[in-house]
C-alpha positions as CSV (number, residue, x, y, z in Angstrom):
1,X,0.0,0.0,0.0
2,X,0.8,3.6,-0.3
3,X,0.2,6.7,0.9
4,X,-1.0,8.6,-2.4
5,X,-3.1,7.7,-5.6
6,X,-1.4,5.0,-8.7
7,X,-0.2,3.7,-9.9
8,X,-0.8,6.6,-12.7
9,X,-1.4,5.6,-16.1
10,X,0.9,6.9,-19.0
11,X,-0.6,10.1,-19.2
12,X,-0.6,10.5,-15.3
13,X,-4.0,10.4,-14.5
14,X,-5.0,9.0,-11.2
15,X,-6.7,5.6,-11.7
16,X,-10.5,5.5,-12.1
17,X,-11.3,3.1,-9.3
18,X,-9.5,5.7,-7.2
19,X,-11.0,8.6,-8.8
20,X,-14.6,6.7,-7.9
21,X,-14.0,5.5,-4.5
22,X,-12.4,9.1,-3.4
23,X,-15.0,11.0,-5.0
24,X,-18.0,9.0,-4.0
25,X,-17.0,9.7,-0.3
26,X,-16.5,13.1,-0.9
27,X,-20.0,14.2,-3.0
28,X,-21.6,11.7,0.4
29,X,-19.8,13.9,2.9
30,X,-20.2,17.2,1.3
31,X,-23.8,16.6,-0.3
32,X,-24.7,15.7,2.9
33,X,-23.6,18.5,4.8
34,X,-25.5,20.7,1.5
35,X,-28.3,18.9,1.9
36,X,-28.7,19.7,6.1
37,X,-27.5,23.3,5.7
38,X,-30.4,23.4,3.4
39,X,-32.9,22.3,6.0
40,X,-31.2,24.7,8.6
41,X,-31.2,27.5,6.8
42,X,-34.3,29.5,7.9
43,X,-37.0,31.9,5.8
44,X,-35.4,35.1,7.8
45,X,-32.8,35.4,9.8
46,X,-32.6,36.2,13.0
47,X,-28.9,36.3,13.4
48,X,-25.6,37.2,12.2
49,X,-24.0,33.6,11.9
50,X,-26.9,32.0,9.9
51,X,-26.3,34.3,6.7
52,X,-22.7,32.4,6.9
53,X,-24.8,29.2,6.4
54,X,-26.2,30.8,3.2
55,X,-23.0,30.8,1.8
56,X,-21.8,27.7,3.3
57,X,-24.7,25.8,1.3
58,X,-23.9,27.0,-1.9
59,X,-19.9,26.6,-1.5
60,X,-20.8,22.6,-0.6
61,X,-23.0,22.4,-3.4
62,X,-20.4,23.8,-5.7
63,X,-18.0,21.0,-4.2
64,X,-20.2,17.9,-5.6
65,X,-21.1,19.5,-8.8
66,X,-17.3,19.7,-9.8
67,X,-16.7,16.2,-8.4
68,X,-19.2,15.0,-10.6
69,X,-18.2,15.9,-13.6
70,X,-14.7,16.0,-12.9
71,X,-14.3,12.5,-12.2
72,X,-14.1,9.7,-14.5
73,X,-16.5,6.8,-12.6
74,X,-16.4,3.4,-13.3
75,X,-18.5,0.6,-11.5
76,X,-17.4,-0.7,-8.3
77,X,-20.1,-3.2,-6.3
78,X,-18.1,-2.5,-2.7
79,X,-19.6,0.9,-3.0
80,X,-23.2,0.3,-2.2
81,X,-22.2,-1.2,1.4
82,X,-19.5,1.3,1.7
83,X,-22.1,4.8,0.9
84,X,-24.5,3.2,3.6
85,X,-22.2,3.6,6.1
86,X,-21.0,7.1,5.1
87,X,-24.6,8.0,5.3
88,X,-25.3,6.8,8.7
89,X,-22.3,8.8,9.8
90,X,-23.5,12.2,8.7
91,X,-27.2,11.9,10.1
92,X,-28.3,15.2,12.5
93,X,-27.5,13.9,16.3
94,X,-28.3,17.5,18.2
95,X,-25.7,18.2,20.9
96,X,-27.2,16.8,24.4
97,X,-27.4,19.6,26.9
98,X,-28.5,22.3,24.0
99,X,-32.2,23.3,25.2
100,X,-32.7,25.3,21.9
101,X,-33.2,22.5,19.7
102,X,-32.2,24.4,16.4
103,X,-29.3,25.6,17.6
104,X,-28.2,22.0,19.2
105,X,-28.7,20.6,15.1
106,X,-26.8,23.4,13.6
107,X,-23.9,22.8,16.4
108,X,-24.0,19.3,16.0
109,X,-23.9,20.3,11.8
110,X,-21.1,22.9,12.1
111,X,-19.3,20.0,14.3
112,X,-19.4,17.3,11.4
113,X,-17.8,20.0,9.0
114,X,-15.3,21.0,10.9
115,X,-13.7,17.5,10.6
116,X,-14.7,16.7,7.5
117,X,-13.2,20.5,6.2
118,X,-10.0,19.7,8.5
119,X,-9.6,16.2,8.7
120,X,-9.7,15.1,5.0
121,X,-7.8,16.4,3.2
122,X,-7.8,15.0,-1.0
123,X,-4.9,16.9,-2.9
124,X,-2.4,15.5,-0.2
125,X,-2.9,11.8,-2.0
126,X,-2.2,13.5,-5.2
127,X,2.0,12.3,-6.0
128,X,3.9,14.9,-7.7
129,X,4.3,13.2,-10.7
130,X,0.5,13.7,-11.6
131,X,-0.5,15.5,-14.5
132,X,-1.5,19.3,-12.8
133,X,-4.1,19.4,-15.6
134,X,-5.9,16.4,-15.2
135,X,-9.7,17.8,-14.0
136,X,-9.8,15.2,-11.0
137,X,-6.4,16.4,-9.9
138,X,-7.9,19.9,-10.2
139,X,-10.8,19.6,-8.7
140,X,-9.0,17.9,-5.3
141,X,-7.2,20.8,-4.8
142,X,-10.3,22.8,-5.2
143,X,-12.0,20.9,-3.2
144,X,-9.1,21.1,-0.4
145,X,-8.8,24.8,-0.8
146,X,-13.0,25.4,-0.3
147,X,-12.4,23.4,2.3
148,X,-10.2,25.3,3.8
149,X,-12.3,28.6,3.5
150,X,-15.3,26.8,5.5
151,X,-13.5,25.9,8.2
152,X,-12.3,29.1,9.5
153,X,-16.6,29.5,9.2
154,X,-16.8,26.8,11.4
155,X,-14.0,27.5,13.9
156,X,-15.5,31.1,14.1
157,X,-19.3,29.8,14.7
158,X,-17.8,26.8,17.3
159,X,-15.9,29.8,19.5
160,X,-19.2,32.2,18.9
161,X,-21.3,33.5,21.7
162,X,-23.8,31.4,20.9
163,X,-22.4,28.6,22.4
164,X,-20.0,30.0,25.4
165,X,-21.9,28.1,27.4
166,X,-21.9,24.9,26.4
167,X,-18.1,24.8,25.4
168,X,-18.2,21.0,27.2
169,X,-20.5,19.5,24.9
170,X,-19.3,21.1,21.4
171,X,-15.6,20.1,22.3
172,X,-16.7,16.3,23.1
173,X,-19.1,16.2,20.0
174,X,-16.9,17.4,18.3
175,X,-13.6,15.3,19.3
176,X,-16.3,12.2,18.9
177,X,-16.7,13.4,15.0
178,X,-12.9,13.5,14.2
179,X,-12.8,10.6,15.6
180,X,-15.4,8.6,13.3
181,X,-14.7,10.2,10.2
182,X,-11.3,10.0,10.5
183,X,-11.7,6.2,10.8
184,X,-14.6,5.9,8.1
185,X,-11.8,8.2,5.6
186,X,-9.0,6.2,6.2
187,X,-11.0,2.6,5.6
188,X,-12.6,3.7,2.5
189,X,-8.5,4.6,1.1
190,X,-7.5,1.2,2.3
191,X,-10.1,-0.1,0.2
192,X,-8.4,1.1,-3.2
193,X,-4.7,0.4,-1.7
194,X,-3.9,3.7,-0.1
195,X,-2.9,3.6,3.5
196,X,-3.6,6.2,5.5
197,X,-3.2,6.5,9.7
198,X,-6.9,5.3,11.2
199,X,-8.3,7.5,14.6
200,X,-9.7,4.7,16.5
């Protein structure tokens, strides 16, 4: 096993296993977090930080609409059991000890994409003898870059007011979410022969 994408064919294109596997997870994680973000988001707002989730549900939309059409897909049968798992990971769990019950789903929300922004991170499996043109190639390092963006979002909205006073909670929620998809990351790379450390 290794730690990045190939072997590369002769015109240094990441293979399209890879390029499946890797992108299904992502467009899972990041349609996901488009998909709540979209539920969250209410008809006015009442405060400053949820026009940030405006923006934030466009920029993860953008993210799986480049991934799929960047990425050349082929057919791969491991993937139905594989996405069912991903799924189950990203479902709304509101942070216990949260009274407001909105606010304890979009804390729980911001939590999940802080580690998915932080903790994977695509164009770092991308060998430097890749072809810099290639769209897939491209659109990781797009895709890494966006997710940098969003996180300083999250890291702002985690240390916010808002939730001063249940700093206890958001820090163990959001430990618990590295944690698993960290883990869930690194066995879906193992899967197409790329080793990668696993948070247990």
């Amino acid at each position: 096993m290794s730690g990045f994408f190939g072997p590369l064919d002769s015109n240094g294109r990441v293979p399209p296993r890879q390029q499946t596997l890797v992108a299904a997870f992502l467009t899972s994680a990041h349609g996901a977090l488009a998909r709540q973000l979209a539920f969250a988001l209410p008809m006015r707002f009442e405060s400053g930080w949820q026009t940030e989730l405006n923006a934030q549900f466009y920029r993860e939309a953008e993210i799986v609409s480049l991934l799929m059409r960047a990425t050349t897909w082929v057919p791969d049968i491991a993937l139905a059991s594989m996405a069912g798992r991903w799924e189950a990971a990203w479902f709304p769990k509101p942070i216990e000890g949260i009274s407001d019950q909105s606010l304890a789903l979009v804390a729980d929300l911001a939590t999940r994409a802080h580690a998915i922004h932080a903790g994977i991170r695509p164009a770092a499996l991308v060998p430097m003898e890749a072809n810099s043109n290639d769209p897939f190639v491209i659109a990781l390092r797009r895709v890494e870059f966006e997710s940098s963006r969003l996180l300083q979002a999250q890291i702002v909205f985690l240390k916010g007011p808002e939730l001063a006073p249940f700093r206890d909670a958001v820090s163990t929620t959001l430990e618990r979410r590295h944690a698993e998809i960290g883990k869930l990351w690194a066995e879906a790379l193992e899967g197409v022969g790329i080793l990668m450390p696993r948070t247990e």
